[in-house]
matplotlib code that plots the C-alpha trace (Angstrom):
import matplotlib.pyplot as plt

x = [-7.2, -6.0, -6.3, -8.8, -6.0, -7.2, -5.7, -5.1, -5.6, -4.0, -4.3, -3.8, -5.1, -3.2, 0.2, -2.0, -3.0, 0.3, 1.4, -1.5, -1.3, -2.6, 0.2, 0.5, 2.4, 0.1, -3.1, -1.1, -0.4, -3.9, -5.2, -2.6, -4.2, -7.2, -6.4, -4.7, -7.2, -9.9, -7.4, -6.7, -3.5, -2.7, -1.6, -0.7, -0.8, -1.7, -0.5, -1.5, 0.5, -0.9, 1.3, 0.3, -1.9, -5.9, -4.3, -2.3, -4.6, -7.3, -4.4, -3.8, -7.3, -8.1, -5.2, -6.1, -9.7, -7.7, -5.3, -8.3, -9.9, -7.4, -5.8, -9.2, -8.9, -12.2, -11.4, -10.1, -9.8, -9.5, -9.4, -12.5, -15.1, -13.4, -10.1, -11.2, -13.4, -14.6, -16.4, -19.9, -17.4, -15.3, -18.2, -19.8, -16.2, -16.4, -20.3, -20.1, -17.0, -18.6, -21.9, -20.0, -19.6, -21.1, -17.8, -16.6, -16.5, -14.8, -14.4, -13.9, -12.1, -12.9, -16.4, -16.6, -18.6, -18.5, -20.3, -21.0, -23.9, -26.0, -25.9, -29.2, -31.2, -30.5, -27.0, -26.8, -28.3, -25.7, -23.2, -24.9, -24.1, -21.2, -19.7, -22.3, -20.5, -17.4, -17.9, -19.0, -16.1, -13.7, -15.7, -15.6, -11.6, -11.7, -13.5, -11.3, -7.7, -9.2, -9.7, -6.7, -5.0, -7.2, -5.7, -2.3, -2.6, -4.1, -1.1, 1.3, 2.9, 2.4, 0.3, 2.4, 6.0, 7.8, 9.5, 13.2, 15.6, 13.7, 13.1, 10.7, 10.9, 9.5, 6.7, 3.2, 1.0, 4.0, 6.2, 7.5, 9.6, 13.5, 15.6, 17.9, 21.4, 22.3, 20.4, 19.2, 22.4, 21.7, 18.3, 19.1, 21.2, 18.8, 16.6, 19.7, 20.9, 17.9, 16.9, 20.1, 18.5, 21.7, 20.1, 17.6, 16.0, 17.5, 21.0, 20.7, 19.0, 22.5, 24.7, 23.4, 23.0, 26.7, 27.3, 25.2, 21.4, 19.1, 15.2, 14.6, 14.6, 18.0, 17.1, 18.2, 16.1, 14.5, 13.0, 9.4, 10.4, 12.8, 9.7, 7.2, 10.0, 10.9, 6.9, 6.7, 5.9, 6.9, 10.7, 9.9, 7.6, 4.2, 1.8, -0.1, -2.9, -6.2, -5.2, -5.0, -1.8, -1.4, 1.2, 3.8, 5.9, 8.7, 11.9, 12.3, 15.1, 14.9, 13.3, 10.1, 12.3, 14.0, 11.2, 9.2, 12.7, 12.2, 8.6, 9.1, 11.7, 9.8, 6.7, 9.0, 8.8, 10.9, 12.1, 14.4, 17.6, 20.0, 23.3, 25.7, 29.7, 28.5, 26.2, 25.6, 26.4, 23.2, 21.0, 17.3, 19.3, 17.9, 14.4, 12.6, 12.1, 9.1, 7.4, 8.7, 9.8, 13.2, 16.5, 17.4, 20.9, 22.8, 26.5, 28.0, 31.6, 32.7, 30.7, 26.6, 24.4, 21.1, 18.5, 14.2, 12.5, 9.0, 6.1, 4.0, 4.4, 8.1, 10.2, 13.7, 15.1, 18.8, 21.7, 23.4, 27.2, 27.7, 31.1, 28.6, 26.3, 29.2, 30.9, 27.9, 27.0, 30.9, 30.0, 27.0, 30.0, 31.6, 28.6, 28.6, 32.1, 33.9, 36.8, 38.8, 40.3, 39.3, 35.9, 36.0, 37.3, 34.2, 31.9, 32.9, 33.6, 29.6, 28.2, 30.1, 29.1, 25.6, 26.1, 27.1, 23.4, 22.1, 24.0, 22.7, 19.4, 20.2, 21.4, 18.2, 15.7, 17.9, 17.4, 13.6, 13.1, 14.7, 12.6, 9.4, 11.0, 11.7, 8.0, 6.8, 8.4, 7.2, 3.5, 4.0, 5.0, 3.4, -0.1, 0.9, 1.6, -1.9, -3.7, -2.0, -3.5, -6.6, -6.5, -7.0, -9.7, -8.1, -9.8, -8.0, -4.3, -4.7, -5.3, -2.3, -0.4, -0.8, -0.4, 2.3, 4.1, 3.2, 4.5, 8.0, 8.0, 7.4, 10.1, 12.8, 11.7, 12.8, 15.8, 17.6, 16.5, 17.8, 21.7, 21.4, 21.9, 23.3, 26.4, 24.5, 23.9, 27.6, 29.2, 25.9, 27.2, 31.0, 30.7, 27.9, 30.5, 33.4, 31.6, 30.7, 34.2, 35.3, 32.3, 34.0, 37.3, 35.6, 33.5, 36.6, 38.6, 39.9, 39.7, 36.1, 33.4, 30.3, 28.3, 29.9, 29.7, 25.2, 25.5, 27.4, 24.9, 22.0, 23.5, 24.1, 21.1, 17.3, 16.1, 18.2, 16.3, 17.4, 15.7, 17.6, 20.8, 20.8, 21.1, 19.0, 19.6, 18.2, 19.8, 18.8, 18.0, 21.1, 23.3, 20.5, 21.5, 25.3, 24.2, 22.9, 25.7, 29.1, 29.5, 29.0, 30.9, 33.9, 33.4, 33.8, 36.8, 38.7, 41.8, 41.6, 44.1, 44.1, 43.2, 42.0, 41.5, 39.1, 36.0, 38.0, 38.1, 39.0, 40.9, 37.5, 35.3, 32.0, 31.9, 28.5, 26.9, 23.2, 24.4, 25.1, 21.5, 19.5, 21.9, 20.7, 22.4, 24.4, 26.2, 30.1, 32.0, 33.7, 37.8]
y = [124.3, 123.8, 120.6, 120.4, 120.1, 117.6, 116.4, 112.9, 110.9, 107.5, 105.9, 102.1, 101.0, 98.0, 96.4, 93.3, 95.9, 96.7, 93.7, 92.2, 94.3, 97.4, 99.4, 103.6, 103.3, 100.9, 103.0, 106.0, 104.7, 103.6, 107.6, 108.7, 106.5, 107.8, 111.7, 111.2, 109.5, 112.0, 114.6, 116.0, 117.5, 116.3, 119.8, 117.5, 114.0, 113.2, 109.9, 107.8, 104.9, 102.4, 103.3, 106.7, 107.4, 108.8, 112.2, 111.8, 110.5, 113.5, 115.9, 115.0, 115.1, 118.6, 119.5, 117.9, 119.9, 123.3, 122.8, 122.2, 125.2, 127.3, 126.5, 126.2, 122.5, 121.0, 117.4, 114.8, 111.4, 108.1, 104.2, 103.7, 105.4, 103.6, 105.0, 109.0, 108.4, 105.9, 108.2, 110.2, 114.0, 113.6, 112.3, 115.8, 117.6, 116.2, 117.0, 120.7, 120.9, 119.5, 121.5, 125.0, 124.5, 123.0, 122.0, 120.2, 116.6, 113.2, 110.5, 107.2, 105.1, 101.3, 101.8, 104.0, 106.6, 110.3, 112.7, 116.1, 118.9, 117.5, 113.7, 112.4, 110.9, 107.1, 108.2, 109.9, 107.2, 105.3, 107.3, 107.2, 103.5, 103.5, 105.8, 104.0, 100.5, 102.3, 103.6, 100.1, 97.9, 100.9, 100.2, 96.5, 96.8, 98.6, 96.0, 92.9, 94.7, 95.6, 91.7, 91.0, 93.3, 91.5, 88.2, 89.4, 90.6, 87.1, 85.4, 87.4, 90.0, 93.2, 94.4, 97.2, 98.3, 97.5, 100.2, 101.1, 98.2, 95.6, 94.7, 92.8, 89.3, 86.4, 86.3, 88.4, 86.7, 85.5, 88.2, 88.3, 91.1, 90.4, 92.2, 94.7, 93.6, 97.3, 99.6, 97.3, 98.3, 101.5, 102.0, 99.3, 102.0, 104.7, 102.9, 102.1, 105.4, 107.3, 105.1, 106.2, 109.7, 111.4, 112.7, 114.7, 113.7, 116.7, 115.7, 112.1, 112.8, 114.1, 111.7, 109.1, 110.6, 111.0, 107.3, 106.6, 106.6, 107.4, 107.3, 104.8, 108.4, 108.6, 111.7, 112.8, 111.1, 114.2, 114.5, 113.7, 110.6, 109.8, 109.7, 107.5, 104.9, 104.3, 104.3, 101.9, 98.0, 96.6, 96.1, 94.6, 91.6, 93.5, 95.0, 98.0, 98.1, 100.9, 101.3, 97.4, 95.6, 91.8, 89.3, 89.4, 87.1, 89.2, 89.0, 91.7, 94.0, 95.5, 94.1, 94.9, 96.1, 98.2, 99.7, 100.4, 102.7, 104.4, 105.2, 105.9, 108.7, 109.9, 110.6, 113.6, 115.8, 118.9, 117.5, 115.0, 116.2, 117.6, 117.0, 119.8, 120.1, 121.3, 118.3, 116.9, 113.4, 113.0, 115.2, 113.3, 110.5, 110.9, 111.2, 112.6, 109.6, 112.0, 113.1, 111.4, 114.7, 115.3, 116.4, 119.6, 120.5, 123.9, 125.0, 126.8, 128.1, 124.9, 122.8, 121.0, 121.1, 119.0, 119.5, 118.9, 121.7, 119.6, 121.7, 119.2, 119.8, 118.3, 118.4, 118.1, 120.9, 122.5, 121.3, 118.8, 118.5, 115.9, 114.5, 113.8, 111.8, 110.2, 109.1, 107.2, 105.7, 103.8, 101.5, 100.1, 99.3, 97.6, 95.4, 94.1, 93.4, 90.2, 90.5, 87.0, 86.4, 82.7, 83.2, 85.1, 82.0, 79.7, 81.9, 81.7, 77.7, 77.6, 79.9, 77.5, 74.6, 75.8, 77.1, 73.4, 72.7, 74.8, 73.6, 70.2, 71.8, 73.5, 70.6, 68.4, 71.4, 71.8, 68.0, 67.8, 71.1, 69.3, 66.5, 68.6, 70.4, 66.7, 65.6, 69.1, 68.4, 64.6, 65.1, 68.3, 65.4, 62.8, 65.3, 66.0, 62.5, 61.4, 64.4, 63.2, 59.9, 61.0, 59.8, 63.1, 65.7, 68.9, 70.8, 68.8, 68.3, 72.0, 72.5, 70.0, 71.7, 74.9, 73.6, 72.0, 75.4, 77.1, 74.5, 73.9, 77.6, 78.4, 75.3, 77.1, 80.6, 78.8, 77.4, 80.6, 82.2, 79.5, 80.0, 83.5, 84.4, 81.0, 82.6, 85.4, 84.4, 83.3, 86.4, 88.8, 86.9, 87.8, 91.2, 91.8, 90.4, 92.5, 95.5, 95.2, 94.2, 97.5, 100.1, 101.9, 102.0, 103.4, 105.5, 107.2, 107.0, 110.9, 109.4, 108.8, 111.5, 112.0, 110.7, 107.3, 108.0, 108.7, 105.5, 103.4, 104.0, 104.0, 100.1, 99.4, 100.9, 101.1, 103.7, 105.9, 107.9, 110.4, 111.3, 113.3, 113.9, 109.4, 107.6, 104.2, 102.5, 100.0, 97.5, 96.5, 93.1, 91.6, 93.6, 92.8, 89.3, 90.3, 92.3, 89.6, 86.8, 88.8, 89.4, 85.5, 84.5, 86.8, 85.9, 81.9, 82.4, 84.7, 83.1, 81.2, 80.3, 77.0, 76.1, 72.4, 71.0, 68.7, 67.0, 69.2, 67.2, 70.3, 73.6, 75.5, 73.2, 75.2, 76.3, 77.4, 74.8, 76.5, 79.5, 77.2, 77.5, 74.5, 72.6, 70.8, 71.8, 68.7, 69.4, 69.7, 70.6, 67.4, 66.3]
z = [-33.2, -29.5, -27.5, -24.5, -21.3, -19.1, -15.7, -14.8, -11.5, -11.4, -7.4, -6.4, -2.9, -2.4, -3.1, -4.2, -7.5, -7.8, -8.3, -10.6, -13.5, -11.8, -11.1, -11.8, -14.6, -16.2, -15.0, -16.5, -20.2, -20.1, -19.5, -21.6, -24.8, -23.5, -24.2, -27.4, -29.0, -27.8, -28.5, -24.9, -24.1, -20.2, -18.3, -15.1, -13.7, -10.0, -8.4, -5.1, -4.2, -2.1, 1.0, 1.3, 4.5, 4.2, 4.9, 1.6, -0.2, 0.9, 0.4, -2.9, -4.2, -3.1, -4.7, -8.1, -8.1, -6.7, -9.6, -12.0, -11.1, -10.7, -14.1, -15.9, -16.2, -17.3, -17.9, -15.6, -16.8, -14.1, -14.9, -12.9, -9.8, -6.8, -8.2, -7.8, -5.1, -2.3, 0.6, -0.1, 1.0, -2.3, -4.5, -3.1, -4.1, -7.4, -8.3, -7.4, -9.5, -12.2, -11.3, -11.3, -15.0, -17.9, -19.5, -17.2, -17.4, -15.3, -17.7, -16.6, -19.0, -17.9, -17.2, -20.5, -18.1, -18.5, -15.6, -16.3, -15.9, -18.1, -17.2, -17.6, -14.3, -14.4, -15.4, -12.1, -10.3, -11.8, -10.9, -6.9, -7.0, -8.1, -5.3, -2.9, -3.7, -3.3, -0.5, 0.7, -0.7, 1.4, 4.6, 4.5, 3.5, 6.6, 8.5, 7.9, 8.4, 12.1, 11.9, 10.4, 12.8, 15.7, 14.9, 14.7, 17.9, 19.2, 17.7, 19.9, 16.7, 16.4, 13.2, 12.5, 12.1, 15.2, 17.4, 16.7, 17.9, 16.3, 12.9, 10.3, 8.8, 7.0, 4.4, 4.0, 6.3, 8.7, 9.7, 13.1, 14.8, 16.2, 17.9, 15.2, 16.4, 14.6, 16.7, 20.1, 21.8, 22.0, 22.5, 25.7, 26.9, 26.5, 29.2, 31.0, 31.2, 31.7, 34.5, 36.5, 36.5, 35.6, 32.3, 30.8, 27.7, 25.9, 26.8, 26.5, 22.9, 22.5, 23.8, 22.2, 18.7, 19.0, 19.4, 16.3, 17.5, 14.2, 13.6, 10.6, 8.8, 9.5, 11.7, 15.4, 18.2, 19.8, 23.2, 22.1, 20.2, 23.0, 25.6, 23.9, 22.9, 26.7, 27.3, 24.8, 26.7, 23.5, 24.9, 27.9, 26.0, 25.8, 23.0, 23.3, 20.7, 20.7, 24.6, 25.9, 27.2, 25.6, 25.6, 23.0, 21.1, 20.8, 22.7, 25.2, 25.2, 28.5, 31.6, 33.2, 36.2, 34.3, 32.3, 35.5, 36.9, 33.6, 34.1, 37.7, 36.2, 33.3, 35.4, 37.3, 34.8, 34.8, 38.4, 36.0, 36.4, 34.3, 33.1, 34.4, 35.2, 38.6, 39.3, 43.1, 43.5, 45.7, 43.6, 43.4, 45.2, 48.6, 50.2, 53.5, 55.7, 57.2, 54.2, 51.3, 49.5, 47.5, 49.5, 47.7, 47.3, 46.7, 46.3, 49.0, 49.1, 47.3, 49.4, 48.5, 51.1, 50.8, 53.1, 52.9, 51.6, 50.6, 51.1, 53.3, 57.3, 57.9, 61.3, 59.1, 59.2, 58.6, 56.1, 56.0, 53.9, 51.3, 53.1, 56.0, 53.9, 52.3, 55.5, 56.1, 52.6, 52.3, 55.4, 53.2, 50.6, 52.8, 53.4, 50.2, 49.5, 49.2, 51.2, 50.3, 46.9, 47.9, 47.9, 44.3, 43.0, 45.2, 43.6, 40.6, 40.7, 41.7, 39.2, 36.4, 37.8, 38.1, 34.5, 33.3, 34.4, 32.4, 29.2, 30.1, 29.9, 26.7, 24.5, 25.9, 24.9, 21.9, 21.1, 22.0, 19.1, 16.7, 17.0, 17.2, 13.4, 12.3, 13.1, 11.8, 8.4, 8.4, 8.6, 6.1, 3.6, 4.7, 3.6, 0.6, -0.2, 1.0, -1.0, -4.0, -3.3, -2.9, 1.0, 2.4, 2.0, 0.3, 3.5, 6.3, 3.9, 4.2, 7.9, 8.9, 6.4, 8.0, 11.8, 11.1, 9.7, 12.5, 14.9, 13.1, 12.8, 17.0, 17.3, 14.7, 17.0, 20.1, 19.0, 17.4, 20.8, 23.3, 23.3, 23.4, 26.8, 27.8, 29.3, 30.9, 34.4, 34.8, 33.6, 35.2, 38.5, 38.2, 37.4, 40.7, 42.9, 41.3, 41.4, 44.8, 45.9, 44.1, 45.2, 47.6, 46.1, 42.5, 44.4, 46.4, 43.3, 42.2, 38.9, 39.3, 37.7, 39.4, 36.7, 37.6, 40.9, 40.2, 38.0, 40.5, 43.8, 41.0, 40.5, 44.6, 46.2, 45.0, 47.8, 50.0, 53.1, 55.4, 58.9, 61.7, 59.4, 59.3, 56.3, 55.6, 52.3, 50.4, 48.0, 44.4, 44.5, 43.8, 45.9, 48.3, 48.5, 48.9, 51.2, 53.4, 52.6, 52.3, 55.3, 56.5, 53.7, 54.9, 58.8, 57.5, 55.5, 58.0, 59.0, 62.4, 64.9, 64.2, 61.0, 60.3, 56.6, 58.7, 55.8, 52.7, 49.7, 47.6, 47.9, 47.3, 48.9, 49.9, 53.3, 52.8, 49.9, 50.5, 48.6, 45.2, 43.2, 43.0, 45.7, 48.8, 52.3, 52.0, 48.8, 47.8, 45.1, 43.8, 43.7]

ax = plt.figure().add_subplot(projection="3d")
ax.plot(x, y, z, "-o")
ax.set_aspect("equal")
plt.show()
């Protein structure tokens, strides 16, 4: 005589089951008992982990009752209701399965339950309420991950995976996201790049998956996935979550400046440009002072011309040659540049003194966390102790317990993060002065491409215009500040006649102290 094939369905919801005894393989011995001792022979089994998504999970039913009917399956044996089914649509799925023919039967084992055709009235009223609670216990999960999720968010973390560039850590209850040392690099210089407006997504997708960009798949970055990562907030210290902006804990990786560039370039569409051989320096460089449009620019014999082709009403008309333009961009290099080898070492005597400060700072933050850890760890004990004694309520042992965590846990946070970018501003400072003292040598350079020439006026200037074949530029905001200083910096330290050493005390004395941060007018250097 031949077995009765049966199909069965094994599903966990929760990595809490998984771990409690509850687990597929354990649901699956269980059903597989089951048939031999009622004598079924099992055709196929289905499995649901508790990371699949809803989708999966649908998916995977519909394909168990296909198979089943399809294969003439009329047995299907689960551990319990809630593990077939939790919504009213797949109890309906399973009753017109069962209804379509009288041999068809879902047994399940735990509950020592069988439905079929002929299931009496309170048994199908029992079967109702089953799928009813279900359907409940699945809607209240539902309810307290949203406020689970809602005071995650509240806490300043994320309640999901973070983007690419960061990573997970710390305990069930108390993860936090940091910056992934591996892949932050590059994802920095995705923004950075992009921002320049050399590059197209499709070609900086490219680039960048040939210096080792992957997808947490281990996949290429494409251009869709390359767009909502730089419209992501989360790098510049903000969460997006169901459409509202909140404050994050997280480090950023980029700035908000910097972000904005990106959205400012994202938002031109197929205007971005792309990468080519035969690329104009100026190409999305340079606006209309009179209406605000693009200059266009087109090869000629050899030669780009840009000129305003906007649709709006606009008096600029004719071309204008790119040697023109850059005749008049090199005198706004000039600007910036420190002239003096004297005042390069000045500067940088200021920016280390002012970085000396800032270590000063450092150790005394560094020493007031440690305290706040020591205390942290003290009254931890110190509740324990009193519990034990029976001094403290278990209630309130708890609640300091769990403050003081948190607390030493912020104060550990802040610590790992404070000597990160102690060195930044000094060596930030350096290389703004260097690269300004360079600009129109770099720029002139026949070594130079154009994509570093794009990058380099993409660093120096924040806005160019042109109106009646006249350029008008506008800094970034440090070369901003050069732009206003260099040039009394280099008038004070040209040579005079009759040079006096009058009031020096020291060979790089400060001719202009205002300019050293946090100094009063009356400050100098010491001997």
């Amino acid at each position: 005589m031949s077995q009765v094939k049966s199909i069965i369905y094994a599903r966990v919801s929760s990595k809490e089951q998984e771990e409690t005894g509850y687990s597929l393989d354990a649901q699956e011995k269980l059903l597989k008992e089951y048939a031999k001792e009622k004598s079924f022979s099992v055709s196929k089994i289905f499995r649901v982990s508790e990371s699949a998504s809803g989708k999966h999970i649908r998916k995977t039913f519909d394909e168990m009752i296909l198979y089943a009917t399809k294969n003439k399956i009329n047995i299907i044996l689960c551990e319990k209701i809630d593990r077939l089914t939790r919504n009213l649509k797949d109890a309906a799925s399973v009753s017109d399965w069962i209804q379509e023919n009288e041999s068809r039967e879902v047994h399940f084992i735990k509950e020592s339950f069988v439905v079929n055709k002929n299931t009496r009235a309170h048994e199908n009223l029992v079967w109702d309420m089953k799928v009813a609670i279900a359907r409940f216990y699945t809607n209240n999960l539902a309810e307290e991950v949203k406020k689970g999720q809602k005071e995650k968010i509240g806490q300043g973390w994320l309640p999901t995976a973070p983007p690419i560039g960061y990573k997970t850590i710390g305990e069930k209850g108390h993860k936090i996201h940091i910056i992934d040392e591996g892949m932050a690099p590059l994802v920095k210089k995705m923004f950075t790049l992009y921002a320049t407006g050399n590059y197209s997504l499709k070609a900086l997708s490219e680039k960048l998956y040939k210096e080792g960009l992957r997808s947490r798949g281990n996949k290429r970055f494409g251009k869709t996935r390359m767009h909502e990562t730089m419209k992501n907030p989360f790098y510049y210290g903000k969460l997006r979550w169901n459409g509202e902006l909140y404050d994050g804990k997280q480090d950023p990786l980029i700035s908000k400046e910097l972000f904005d560039m990106v959205q400012k370039t994202l938002l031109r569409g197929t205007k971005n440009p792309q990468y080519q051989k035969h690329l104009s320096v100026f190409k999305s460089k340079i606006h209309c002072k009179e209406c605000g449009g693009t200059i266009a620019w087109e090869l000629q014999k050899g030669n780009w011309y840009g000129s305003c082709k906007h649709y709006k009403p606009c008096s600029q008309r004719g071309c204008i040659r790119q040697e023109e333009i850059e005749e008049q961009i090199l005198p706004h290099f000039n600007q910036i540049a420190i002239k003096n080898d004297k005042i390069f070492k000045w500067i940088e005597k200021a920016l280390k003194e002012t970085h000396s400060e800032e270590i000063i700072y450092t150790k005394s933050k560094q020493k007031s966390l440690n305290q706040i850890i020591l205390n942290a760890e003290k009254r931890i004990e110190g509740a324990y102790k009193d519990k034990l004694d029976g001094n403290m309520p278990s209630g309130l042992c708890e609640k300091v317990i769990k403050e003081s965590i948190e607390e030493k846990k912020e104060a550990l946070n802040q610590l790992e993060n404070l000597s990160k970018d102690r060195t930044t501003y000094y060596m930030t400072g350096i290389a703004i002065h260097n690269l300004a003292s360079n600009a129109s040598t770099i720029y002139q350079s026949p070594e130079t491409t154009i994509e570093e020439k794009r990058i380099l006026l993409s660093h120096i200037f924040s806005n160019i215009t042109i109106k009646d074949r006249k350029i008008d530029v506008r800094y970034t905001l440090a070369f901003e500040f050069l732009a206003e200083w260099a040039p009394k910096l280099n008038a004070t330290f040209e040579p005079t006649k009759y040079p006096s050493r009058k009031g020096k005390r020291d060979a790089f004395a400060s001719p202009c102290p205002v300019l050293l941060r946090g100094s009063d007018s009356n400050r100098r250097p010491s001997d």
